[in-house]
Backbone as ProteinMPNN parsed JSONL, in Angstrom:
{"seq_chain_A": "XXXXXXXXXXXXXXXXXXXXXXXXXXXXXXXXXXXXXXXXXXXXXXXXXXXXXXXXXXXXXXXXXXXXXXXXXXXXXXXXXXXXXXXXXXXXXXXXXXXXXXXXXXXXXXXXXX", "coords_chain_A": {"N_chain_A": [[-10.172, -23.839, -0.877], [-8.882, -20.811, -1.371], [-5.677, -19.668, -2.285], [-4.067, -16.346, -2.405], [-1.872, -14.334, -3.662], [0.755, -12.114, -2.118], [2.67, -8.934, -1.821], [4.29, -9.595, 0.55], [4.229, -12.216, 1.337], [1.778, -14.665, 1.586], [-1.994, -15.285, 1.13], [-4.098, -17.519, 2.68], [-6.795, -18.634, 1.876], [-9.433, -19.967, 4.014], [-12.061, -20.057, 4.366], [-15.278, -18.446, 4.036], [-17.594, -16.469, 4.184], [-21.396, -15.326, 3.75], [-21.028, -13.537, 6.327], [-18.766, -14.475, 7.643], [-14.904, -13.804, 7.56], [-12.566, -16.295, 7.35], [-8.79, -17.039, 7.314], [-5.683, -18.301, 6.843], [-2.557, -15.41, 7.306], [0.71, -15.935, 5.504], [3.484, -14.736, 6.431], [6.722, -13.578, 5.601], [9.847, -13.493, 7.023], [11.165, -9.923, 7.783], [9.526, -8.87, 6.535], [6.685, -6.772, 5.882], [3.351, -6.077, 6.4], [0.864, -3.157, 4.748], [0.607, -0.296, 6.789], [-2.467, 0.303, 8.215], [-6.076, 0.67, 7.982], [-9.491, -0.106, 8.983], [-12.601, 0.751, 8.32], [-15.187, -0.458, 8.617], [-14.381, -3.334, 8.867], [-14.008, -6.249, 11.487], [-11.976, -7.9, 13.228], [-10.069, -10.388, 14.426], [-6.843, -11.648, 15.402], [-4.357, -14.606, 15.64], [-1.246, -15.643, 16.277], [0.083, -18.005, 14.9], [2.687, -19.453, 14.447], [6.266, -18.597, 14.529], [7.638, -15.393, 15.241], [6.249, -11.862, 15.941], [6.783, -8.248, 15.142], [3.71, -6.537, 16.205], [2.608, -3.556, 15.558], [0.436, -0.482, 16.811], [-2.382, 1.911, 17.083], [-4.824, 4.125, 18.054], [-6.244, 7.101, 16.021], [-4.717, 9.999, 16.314], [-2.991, 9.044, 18.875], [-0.047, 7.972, 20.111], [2.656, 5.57, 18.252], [2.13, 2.409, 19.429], [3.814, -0.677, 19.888], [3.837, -4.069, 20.349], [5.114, -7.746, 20.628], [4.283, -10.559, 19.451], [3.647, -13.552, 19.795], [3.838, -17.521, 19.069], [0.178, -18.521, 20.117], [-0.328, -15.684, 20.989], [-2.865, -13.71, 20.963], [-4.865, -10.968, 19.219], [-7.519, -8.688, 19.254], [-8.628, -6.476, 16.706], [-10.042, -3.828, 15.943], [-12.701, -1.701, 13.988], [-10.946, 1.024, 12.755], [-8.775, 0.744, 14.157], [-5.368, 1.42, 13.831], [-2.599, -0.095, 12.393], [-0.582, -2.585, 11.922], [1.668, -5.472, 11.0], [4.865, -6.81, 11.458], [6.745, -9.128, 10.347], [9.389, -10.598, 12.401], [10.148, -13.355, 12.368], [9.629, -15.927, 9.632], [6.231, -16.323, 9.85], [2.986, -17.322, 10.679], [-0.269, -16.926, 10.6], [-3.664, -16.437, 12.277], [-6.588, -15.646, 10.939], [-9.407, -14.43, 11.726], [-12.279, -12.981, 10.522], [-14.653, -10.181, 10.145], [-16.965, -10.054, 6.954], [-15.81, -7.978, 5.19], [-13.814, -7.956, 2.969], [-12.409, -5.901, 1.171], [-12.268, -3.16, 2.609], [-9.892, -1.765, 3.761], [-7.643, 0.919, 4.253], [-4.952, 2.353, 3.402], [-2.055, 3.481, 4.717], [0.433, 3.754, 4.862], [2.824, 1.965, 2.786], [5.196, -0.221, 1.806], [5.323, -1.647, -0.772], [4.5, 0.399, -2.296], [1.764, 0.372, -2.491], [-0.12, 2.588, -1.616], [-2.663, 4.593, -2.396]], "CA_chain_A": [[-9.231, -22.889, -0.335], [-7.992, -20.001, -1.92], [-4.21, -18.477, -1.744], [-3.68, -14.997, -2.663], [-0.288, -14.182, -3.316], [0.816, -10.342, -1.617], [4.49, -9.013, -1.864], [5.081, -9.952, 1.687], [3.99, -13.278, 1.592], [0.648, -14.776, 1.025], [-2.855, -15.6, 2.563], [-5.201, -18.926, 2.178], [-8.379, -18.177, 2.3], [-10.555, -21.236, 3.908], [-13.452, -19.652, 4.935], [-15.533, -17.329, 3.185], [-19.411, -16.565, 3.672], [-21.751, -13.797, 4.065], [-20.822, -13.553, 8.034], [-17.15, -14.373, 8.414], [-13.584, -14.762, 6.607], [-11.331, -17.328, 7.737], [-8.123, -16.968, 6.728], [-3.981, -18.193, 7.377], [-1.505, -14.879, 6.608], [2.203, -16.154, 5.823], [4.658, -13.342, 6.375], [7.688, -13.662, 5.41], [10.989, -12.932, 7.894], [11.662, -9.026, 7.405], [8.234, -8.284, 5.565], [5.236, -6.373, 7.359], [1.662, -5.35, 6.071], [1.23, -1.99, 5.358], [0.178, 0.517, 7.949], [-3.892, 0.219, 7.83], [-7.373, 0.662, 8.965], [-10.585, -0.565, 8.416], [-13.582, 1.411, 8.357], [-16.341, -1.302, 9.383], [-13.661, -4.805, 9.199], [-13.519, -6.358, 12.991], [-10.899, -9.319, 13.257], [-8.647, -11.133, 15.231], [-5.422, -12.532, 14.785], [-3.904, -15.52, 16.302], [-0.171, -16.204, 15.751], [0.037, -19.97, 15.046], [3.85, -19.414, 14.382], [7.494, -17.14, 13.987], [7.504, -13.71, 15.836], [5.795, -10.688, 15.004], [5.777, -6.595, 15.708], [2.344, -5.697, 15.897], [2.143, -2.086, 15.421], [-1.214, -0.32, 16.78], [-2.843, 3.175, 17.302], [-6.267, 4.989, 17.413], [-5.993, 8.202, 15.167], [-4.471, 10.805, 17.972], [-2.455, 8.322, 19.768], [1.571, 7.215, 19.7], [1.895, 4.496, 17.761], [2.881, 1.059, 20.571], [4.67, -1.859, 19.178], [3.638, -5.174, 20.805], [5.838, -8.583, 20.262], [3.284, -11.238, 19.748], [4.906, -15.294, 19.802], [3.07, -18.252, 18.829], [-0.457, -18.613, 20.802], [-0.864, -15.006, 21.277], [-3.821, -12.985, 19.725], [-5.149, -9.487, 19.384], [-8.809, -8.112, 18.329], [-8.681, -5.269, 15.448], [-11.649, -3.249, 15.875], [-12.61, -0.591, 13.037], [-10.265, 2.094, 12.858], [-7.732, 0.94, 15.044], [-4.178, 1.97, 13.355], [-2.077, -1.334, 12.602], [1.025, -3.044, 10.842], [1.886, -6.49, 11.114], [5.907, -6.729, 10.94], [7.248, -10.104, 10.503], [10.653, -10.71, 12.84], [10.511, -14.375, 11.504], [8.66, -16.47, 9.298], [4.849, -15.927, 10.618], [1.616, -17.324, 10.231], [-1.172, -15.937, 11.139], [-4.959, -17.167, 11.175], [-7.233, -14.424, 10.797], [-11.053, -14.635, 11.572], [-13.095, -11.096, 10.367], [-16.421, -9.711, 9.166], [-16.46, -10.421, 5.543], [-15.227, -6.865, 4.066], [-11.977, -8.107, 2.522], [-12.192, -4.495, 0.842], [-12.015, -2.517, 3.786], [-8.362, -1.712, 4.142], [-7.419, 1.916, 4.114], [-3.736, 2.132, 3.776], [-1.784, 4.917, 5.607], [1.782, 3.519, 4.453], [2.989, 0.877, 2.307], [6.762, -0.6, 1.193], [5.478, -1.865, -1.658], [3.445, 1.366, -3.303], [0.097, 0.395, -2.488], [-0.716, 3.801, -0.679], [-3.306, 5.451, -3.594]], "C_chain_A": [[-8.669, -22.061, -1.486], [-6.593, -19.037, -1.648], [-3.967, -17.547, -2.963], [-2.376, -14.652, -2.699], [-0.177, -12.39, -3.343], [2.286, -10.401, -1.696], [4.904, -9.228, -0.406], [4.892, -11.423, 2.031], [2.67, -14.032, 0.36], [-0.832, -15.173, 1.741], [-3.209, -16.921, 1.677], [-6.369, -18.522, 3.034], [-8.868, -19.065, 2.28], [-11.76, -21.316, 4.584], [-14.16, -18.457, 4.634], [-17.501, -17.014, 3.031], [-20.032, -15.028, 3.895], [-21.342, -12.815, 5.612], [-19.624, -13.122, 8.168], [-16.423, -14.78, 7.705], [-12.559, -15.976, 7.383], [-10.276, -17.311, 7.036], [-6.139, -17.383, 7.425], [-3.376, -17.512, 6.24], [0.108, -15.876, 6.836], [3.14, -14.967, 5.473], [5.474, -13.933, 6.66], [8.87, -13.287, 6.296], [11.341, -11.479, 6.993], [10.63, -7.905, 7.007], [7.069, -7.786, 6.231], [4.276, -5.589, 5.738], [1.773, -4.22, 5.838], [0.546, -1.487, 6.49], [-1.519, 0.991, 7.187], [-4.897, 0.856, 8.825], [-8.32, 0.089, 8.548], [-11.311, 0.58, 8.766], [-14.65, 0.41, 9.471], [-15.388, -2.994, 9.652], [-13.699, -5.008, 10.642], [-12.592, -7.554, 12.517], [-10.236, -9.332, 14.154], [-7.918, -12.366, 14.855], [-4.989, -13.588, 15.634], [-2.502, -16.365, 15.632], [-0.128, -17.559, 16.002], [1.797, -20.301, 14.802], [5.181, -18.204, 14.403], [7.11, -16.49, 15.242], [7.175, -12.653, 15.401], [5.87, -9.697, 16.133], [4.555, -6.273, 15.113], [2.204, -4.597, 16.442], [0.905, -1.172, 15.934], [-1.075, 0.938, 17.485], [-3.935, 3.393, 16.726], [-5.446, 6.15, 17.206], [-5.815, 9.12, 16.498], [-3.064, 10.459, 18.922], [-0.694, 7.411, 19.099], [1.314, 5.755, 19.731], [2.94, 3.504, 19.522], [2.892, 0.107, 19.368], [4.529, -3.034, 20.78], [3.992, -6.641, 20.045], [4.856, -9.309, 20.433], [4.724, -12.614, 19.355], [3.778, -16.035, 19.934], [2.354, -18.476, 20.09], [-0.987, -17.062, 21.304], [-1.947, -14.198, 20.287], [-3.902, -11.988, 19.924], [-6.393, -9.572, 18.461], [-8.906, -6.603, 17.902], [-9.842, -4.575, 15.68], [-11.486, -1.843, 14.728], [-11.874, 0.709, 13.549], [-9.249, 2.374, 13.718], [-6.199, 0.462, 13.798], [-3.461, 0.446, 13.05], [-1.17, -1.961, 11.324], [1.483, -4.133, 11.371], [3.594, -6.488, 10.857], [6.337, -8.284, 11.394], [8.756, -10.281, 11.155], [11.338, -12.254, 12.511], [9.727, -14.851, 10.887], [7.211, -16.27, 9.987], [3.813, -16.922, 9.694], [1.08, -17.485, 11.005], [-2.58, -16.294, 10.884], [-5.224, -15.975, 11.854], [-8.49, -14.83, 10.572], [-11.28, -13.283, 11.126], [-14.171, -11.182, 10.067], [-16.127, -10.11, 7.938], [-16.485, -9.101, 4.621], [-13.946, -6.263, 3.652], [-11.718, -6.901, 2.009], [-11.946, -3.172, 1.123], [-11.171, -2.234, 3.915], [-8.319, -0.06, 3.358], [-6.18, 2.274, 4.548], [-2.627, 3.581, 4.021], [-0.34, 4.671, 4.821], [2.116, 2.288, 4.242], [4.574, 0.767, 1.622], [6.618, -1.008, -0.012], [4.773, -0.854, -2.349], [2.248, 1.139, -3.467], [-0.555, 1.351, -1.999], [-1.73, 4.222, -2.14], [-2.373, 6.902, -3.21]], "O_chain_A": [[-8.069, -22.577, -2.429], [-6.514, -17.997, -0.994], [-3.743, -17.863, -4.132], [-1.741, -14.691, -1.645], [-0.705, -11.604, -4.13], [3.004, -11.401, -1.666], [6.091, -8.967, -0.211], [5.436, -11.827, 3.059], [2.566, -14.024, -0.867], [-0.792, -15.374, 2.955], [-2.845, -17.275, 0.556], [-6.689, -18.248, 4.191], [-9.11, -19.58, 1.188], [-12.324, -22.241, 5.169], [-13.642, -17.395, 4.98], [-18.311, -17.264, 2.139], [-19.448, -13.967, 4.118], [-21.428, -11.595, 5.748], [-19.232, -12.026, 8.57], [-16.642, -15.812, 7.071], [-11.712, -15.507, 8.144], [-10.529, -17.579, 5.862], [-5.577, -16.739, 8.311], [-3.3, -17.893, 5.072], [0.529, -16.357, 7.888], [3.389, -14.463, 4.378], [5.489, -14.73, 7.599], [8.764, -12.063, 6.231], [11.705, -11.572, 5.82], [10.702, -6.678, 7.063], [6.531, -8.436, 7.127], [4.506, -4.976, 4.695], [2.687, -3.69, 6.47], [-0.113, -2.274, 7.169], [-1.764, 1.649, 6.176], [-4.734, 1.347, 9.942], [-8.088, -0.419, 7.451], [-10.769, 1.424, 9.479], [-14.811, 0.53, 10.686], [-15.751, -3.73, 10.57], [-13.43, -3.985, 11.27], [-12.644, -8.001, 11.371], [-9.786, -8.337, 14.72], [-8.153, -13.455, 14.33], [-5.437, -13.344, 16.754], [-2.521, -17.306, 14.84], [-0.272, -18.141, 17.078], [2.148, -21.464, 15.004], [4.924, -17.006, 14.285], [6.39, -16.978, 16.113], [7.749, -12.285, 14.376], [5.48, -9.782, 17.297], [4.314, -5.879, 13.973], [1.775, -4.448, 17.586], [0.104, -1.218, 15.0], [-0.147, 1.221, 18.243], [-4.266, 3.155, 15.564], [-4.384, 6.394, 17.777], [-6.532, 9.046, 17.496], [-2.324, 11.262, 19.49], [-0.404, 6.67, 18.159], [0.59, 5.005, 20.385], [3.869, 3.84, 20.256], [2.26, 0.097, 18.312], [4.989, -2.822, 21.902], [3.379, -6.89, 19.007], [4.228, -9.071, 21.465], [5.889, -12.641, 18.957], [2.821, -15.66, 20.611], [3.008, -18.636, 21.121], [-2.009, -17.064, 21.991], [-1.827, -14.114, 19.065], [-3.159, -11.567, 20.81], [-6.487, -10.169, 17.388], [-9.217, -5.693, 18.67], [-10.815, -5.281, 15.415], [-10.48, -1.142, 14.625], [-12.18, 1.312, 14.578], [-8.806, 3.467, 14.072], [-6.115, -0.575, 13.141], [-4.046, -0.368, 13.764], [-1.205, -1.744, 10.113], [1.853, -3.898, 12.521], [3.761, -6.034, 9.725], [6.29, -8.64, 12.572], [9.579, -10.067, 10.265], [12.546, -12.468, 12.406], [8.624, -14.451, 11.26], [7.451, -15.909, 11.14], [3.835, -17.182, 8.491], [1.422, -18.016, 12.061], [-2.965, -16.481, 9.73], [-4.652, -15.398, 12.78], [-8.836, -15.443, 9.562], [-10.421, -12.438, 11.38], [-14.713, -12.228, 9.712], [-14.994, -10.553, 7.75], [-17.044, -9.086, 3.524], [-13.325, -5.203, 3.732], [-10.586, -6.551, 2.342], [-11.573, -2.273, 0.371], [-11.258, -2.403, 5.131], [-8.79, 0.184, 2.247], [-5.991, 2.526, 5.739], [-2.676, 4.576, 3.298], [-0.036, 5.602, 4.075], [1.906, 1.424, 5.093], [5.019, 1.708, 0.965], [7.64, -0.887, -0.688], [4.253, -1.383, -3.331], [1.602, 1.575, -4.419], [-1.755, 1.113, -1.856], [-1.056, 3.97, -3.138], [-2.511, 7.922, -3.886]]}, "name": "protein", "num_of_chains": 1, "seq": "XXXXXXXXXXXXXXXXXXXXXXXXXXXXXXXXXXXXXXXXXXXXXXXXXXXXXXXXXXXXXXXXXXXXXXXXXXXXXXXXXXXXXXXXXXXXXXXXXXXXXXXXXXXXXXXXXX"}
């Protein structure tokens, strides 16, 4: 297992092959992702804890804000708009394609925008 430490938290990465990532995010109470996309990434999320706003929009479209609570999921598909906002502690397992590099960031709190 590998953990990654991000300024909103951190992930553990325990699954990692040519196919598929496996992964639990911990977000922090207060702290959200920035505002992303993927290009080719697919994934889905599955809150295993806390409360989260999940953020989401195709390019065009007002953004919606959906309250997810432990047991609910959502599937990411390339190029759909998205921001994880932690309302408490969170974690988060995360299956995907394996192109952890993929992330094209629209708006970020901590200055990760290029």
């Amino acid at each position: 297992m590998k953990r990654v430490e991000k300024p909103w938290g951190y992930e553990l990465i325990w699954a990692h092959t040519e196919r598929y990532v496996g992964k639990i995010l911990h977000i922090a109470k207060g702290q959200s992702l920035s505002l992303q996309y993927h290009m080719n990434k697919d994934e889905t999320i599955l809150l295993q804890s806390g409360r989260m706003r999940f953020e989401h929009f195709r390019d065009g479209e007002p953004p919606t804000a959906t309250e997810l609570k432990p047991g609910d999921s959502f599937h990411i598909t390339p190029l759909l708009r998205h921001r994880m906002v932690a309302i408490e502690d969170c974690d988060v397992l995360e299956v995907s394609t394996p192109e952890l590099e993929d992330v094209v960031r629209l708006e970020d709190r901590y200055g990760r925008v290029p």
